[in-house]
C-alpha positions as CSV (number, residue, x, y, z in Angstrom):
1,X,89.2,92.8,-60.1
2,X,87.5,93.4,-56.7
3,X,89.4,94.6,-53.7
4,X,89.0,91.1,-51.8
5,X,90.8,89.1,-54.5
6,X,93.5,92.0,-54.7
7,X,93.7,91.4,-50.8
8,X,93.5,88.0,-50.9
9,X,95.6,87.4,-54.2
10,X,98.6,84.9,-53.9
11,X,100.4,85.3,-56.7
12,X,103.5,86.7,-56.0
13,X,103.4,89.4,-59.1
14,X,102.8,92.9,-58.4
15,X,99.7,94.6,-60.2
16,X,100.1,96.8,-63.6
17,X,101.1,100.0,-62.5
18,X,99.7,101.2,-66.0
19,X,95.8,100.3,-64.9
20,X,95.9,101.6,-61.2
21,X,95.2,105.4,-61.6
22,X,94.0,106.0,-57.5
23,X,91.5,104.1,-55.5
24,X,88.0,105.9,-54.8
25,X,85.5,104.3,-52.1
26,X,82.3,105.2,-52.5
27,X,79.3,105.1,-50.6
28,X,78.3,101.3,-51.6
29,X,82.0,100.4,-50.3
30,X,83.3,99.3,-54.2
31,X,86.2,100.4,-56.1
32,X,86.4,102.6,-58.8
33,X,88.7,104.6,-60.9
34,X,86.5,107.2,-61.7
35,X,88.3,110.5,-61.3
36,X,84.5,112.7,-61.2
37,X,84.3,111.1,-57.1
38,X,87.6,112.7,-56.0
39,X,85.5,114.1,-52.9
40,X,85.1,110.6,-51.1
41,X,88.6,110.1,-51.6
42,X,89.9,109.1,-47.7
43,X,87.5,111.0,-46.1
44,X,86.2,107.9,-44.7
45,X,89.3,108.3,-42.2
46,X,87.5,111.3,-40.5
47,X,85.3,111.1,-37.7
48,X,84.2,114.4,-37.2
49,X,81.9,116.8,-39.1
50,X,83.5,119.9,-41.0
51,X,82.4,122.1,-38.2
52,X,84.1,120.5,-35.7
53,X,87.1,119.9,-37.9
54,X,87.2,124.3,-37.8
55,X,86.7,124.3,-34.9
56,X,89.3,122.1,-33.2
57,X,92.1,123.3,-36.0
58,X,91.3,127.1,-35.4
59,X,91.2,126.3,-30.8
60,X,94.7,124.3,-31.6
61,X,96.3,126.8,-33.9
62,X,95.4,129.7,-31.6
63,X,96.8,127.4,-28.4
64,X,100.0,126.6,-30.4
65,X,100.8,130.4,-31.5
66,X,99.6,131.6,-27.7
67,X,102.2,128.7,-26.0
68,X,105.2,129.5,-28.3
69,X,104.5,133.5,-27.8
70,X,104.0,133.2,-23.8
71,X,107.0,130.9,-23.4
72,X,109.2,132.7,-25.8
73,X,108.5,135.6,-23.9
74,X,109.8,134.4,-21.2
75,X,113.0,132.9,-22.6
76,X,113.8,136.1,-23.7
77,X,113.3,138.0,-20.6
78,X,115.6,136.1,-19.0
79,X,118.1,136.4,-20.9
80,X,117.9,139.6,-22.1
81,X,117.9,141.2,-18.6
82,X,120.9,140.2,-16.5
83,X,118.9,140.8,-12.8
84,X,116.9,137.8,-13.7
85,X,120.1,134.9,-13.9
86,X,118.6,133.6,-10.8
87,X,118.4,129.8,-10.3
88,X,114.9,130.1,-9.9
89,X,114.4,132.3,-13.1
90,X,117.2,129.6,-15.3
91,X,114.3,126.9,-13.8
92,X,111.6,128.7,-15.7
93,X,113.3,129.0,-18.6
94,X,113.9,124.9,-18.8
95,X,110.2,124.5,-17.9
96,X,109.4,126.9,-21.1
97,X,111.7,125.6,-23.1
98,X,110.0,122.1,-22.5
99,X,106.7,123.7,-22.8
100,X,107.9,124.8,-26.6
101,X,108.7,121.7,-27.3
102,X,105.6,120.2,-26.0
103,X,103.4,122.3,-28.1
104,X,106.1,121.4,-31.3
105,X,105.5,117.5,-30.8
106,X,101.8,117.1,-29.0
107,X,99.8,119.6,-30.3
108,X,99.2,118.5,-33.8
109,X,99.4,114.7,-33.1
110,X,96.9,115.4,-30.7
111,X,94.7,117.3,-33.1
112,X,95.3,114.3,-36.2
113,X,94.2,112.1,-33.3
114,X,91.1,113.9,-32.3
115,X,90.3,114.3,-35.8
116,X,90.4,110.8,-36.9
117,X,89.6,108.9,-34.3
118,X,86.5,111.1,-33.0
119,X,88.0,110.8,-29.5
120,X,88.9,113.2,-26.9
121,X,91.6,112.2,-24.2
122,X,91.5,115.5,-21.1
């Protein structure tokens, strides 16, 4: 069975479990189950070449590592030294608390996103 009339199938009966292994697209866009192409498997989802895939991981992973060193820094020189309970000083320590949390969330959605989709957003 060809993936249009799985696709398009109406019957209301799910496939046999027993005869799906995992589905491999090759380069003539048909499906097999042979387990000799695992190296196609999904990588029609990336955008970019292997080089560029180092690349960007190993710029991100340094920026990540960098942002939560800087900003944890801060954090604790704030609160570790008493002279610096300032109002000023508590306001750095929100924006690098935030800053953390940006470089939690953003970073690697941002890297999935440049990965996959081939597009930069600066």
């Amino acid at each position: 069975m060809d993936l249009y009339n799985i696709v398009t199938s109406n019957d209301d009966q799910p496939p046999n479990d027993s005869s799906i292994d995992f589905v491999v697209f090759n380069n003539t866009n048909n499906i097999n189950n042979d387990h000799s192409n695992t190296t196609e498997l999904y990588y029609h989802l990336i955008k970019q070449p292997v080089g560029m895939i180092l690349v960007l991981s190993f710029s991100y992973t340094i920026v990540f590592f960098l942002a939560l060193l800087g900003n944890g820094s801060v954090v604790m020189a704030v609160f570790l030294d008493k002279s610096l309970h300032t109002p000023t000083n508590l306001f750095l320590v929100n924006l690098a608390v935030a800053d953390v949390l940006v470089a939690i969330v953003c970073l690697p959605i941002t890297l999935l996103n440049n990965i996959f989709t081939g597009k930069y957003y600066m």
